[in-house]
MARDO-51078 format. One record per residue: x, y, z of N, C-alpha, C in turn; residue in one letter. Coordinates in pm, whole numbers, padded with zeros to 5 digits, always signed. Atoms other than C-alpha are relative to their C-alpha. Layout:
<atoms>
XYZXYZXYZa
...
</atoms>
This chain:
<atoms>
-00025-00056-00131+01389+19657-08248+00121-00065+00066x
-00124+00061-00039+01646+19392-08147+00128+00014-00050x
-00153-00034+00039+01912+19518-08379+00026+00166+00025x
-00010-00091-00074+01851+19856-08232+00062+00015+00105x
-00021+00038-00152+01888+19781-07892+00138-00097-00002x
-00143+00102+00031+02175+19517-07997+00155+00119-00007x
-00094-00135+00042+02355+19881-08169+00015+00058+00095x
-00030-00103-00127+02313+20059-07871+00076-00023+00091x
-00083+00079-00133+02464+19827-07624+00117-00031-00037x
-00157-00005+00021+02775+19779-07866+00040+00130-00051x
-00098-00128+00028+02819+20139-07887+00025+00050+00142x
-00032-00024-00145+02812+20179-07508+00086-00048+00031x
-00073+00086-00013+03034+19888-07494+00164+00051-00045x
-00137-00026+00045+03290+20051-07719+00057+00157+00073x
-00037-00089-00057+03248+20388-07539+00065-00022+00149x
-00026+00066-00143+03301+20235-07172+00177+00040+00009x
-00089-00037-00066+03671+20260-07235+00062+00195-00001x
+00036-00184+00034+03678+20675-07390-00066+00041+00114x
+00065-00081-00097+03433+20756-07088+00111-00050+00128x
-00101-00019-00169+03708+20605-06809+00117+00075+00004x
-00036-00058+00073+03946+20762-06998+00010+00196+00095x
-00020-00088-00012+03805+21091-06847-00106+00012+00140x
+00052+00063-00111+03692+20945-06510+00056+00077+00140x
-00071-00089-00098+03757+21169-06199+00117-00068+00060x
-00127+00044-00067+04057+21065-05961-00126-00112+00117x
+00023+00044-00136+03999+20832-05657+00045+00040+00105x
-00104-00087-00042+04099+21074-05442+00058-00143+00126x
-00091+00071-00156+04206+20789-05119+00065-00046-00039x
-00138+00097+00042+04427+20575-05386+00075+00134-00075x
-00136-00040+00076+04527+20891-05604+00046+00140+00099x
-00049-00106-00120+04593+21187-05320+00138-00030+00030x
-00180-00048-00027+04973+21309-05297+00012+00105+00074x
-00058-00042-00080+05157+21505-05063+00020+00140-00108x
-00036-00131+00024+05112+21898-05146+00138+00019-00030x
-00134-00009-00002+05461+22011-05252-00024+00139+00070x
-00008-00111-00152+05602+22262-04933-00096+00151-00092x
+00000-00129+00056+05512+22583-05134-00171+00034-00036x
+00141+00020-00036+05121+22493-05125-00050-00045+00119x
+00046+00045-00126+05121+22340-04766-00067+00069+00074x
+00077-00059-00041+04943+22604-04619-00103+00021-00054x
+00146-00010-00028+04644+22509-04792-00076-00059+00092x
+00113+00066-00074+04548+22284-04577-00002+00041+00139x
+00070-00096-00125+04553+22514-04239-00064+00155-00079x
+00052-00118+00017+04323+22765-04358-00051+00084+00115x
+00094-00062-00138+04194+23090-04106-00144+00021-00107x
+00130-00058+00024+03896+23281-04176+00082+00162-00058x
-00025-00105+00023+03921+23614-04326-00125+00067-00113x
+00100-00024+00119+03633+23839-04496+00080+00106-00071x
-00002-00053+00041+03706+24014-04810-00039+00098-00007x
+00084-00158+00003+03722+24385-04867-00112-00007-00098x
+00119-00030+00070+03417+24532-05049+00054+00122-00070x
-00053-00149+00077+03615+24891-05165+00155-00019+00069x
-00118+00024-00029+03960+24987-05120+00044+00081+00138x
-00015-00034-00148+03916+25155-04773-00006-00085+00086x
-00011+00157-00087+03826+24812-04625+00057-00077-00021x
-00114+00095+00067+04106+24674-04789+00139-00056+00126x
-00039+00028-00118+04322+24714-04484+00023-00072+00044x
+00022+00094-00123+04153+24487-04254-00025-00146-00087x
-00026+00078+00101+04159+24236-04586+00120-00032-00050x
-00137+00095+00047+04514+24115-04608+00020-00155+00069x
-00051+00076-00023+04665+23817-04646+00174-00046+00008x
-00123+00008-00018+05029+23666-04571+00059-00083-00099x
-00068+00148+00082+05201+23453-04861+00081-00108+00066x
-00009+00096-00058+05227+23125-04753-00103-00075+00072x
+00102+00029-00064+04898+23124-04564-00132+00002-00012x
+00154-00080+00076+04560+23063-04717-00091+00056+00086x
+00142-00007-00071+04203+23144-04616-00109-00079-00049x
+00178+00050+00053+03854+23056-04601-00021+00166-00056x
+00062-00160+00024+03752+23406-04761-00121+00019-00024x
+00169-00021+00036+03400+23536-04708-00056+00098-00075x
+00054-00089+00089+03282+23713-05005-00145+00038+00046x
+00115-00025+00006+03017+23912-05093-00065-00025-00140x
-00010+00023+00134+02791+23925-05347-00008+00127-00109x
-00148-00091+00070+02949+24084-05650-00068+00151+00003x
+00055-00134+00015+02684+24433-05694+00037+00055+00186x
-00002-00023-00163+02816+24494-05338+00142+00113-00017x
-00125-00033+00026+03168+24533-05440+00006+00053-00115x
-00028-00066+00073+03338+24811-05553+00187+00046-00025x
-00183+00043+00001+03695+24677-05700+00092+00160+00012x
-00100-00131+00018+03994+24910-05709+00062+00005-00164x
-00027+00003+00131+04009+24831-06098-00136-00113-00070x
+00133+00052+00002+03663+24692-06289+00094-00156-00039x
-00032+00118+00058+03751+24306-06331-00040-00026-00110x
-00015+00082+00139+03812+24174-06667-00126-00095-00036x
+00130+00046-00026+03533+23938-06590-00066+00011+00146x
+00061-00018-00140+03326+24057-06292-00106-00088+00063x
+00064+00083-00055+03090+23810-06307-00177+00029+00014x
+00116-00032+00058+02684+23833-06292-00029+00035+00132x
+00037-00051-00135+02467+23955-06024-00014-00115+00154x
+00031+00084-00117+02378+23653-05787+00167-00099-00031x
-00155+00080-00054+02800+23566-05766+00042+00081+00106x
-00052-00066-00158+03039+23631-05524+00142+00067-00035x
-00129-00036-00006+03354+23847-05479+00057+00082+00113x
-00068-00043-00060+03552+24063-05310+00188+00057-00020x
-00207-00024+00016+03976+24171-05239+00038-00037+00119x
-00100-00036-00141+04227+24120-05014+00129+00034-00028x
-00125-00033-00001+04574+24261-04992+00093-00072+00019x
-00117+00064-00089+04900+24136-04948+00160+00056-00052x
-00154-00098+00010+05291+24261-04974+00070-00118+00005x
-00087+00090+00093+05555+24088-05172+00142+00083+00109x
-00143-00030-00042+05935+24131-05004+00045+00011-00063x
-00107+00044+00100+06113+23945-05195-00069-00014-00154x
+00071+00043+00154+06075+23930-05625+00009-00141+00023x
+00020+00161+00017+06012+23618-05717-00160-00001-00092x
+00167+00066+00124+05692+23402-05926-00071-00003+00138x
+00053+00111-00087+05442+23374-05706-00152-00037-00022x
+00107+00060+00054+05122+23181-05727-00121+00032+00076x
+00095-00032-00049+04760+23236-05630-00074-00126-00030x
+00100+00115+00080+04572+22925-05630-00118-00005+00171x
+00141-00025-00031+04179+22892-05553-00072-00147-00011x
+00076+00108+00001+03940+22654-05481-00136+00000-00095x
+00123-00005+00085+03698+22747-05783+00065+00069-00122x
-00016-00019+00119+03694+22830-06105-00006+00219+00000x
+00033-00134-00007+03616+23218-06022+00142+00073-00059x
-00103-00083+00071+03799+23506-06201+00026+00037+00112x
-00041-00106-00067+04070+23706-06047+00096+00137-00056x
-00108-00124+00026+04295+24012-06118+00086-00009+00059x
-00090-00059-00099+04610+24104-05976+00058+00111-00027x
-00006-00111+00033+04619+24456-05927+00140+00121+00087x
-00137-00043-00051+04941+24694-05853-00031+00155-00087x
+00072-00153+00059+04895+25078-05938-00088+00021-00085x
+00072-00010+00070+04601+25092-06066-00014-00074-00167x
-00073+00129+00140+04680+24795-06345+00006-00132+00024x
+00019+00124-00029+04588+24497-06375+00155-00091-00041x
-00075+00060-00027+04888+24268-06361-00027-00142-00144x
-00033+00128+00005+04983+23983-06637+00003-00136+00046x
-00061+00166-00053+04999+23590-06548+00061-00025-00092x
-00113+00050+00113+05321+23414-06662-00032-00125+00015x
+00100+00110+00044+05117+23107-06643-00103-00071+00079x
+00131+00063-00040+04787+22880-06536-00008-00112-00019x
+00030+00114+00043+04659+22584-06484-00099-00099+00144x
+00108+00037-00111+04451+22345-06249+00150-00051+00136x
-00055+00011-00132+04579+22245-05878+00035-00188+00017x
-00028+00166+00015+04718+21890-05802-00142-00066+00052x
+00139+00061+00014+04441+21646-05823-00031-00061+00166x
+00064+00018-00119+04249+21583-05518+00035+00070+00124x
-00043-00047-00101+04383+21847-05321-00074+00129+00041x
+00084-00094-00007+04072+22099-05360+00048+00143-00009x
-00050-00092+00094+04278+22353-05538-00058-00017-00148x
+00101-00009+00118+04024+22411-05830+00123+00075-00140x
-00038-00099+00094+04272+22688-06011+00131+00082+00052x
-00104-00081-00051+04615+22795-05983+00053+00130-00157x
-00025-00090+00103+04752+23120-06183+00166+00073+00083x
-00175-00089-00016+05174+23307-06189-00002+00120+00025x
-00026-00147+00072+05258+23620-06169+00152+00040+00064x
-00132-00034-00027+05636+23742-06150-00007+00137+00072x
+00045-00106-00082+05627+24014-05875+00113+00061+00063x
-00085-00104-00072+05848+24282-05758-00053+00014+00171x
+00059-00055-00109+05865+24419-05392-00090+00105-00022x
+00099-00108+00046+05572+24592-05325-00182-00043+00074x
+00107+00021-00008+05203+24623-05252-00107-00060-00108x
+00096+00034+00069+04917+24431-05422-00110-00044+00012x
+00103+00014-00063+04560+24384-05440-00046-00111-00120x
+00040+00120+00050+04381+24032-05500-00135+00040-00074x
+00188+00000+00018+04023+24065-05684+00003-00102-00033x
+00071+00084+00013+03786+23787-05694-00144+00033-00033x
+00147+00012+00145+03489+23747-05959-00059-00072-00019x
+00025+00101+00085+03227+23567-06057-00006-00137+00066x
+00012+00146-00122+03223+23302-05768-00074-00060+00026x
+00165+00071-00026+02916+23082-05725-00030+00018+00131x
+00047+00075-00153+02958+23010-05329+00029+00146+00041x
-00046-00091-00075+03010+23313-05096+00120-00037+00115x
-00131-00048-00056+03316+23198-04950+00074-00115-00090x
-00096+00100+00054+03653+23041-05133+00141+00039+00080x
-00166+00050-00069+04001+22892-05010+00050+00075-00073x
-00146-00102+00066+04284+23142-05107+00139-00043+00097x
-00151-00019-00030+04623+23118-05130+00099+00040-00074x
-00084-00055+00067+04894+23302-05229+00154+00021+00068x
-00079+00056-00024+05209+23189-05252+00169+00015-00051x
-00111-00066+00077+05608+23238-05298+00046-00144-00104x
-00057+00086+00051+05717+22969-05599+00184-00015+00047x
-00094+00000-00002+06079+22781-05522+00102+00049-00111x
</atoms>
């Protein structure tokens, strides 16, 4: 039993440095300064997501300016294109709108792991790339998309909480 218990404690011993290895952040020593082009996550308003594309309307947002967005949950909503992954019955989603000026990349980043689309005549839209949000800045999920002037509609999928931080944004 003692060279059991002996094995165990020098395999914990050797794991100790592999498990810090993949050790969350500290966010008060490792927290950095948003770069400008995400700074409007941290004034978020309020805004509830459409449910169809007639209540889409009163569901826009401005690039540059996130939200708190109050979903619903997902058998509620009825997208303007079926999401890729829509997600199961007790999640959350919703849309909101928003209008591009100028072309350019621009980014959509989220405070969760939840699917989205980005939809433009009836078509779901490409990302020219993905990846997570700077560390400790409660940006869960950022995603690209190279965008013409024009109208476009956000879907959100698949969300655990009924409301997430949005923002969508023009890259420099």
């Amino acid at each position: 039993m003692k060279w059991v218990m002996a094995g165990t404690a020098a395999a914990l011993l050797m794991a100790g440095p592999a498990l810090a290895q993949h050790a969350q952040p500290d966010c008060a020593a490792d927290a950095v300064p948003l770069p400008p082009e995400l700074a409007g996550w941290l004034a978020r308003g309020a805004l509830s997501a459409a449910i169809d594309t007639l209540t889409l309307r009163a569901a826009t947002v401005q690039p540059g300016r996130a939200v708190d967005l109050a979903l619903v949950p997902t058998p509620s909503v009825r997208y303007a294109l079926r999401p890729e992954r829509p997600g199961g019955s007790v999640s959350h989603g919703g849309m909101v709108g928003f209008t591009v000026e100028r072309a350019g990349t621009y980014r959509v980043a989220i405070g969760s792991a939840a699917w989205i689309d980005l939809v433009q005549g009836g078509k779901a839209l490409a990302s020219v790339g993905h990846g997570p949000g700077p560390a400790c800045s409660g940006i869960r999920k950022m995603v690209d998309f190279a965008l013409e002037p024009g109208s476009y509609v956000l879907q959100i999928a698949g969300n655990g909480a009924p409301t997430l931080p949005v923002l969508v944004t023009r890259l420099p």
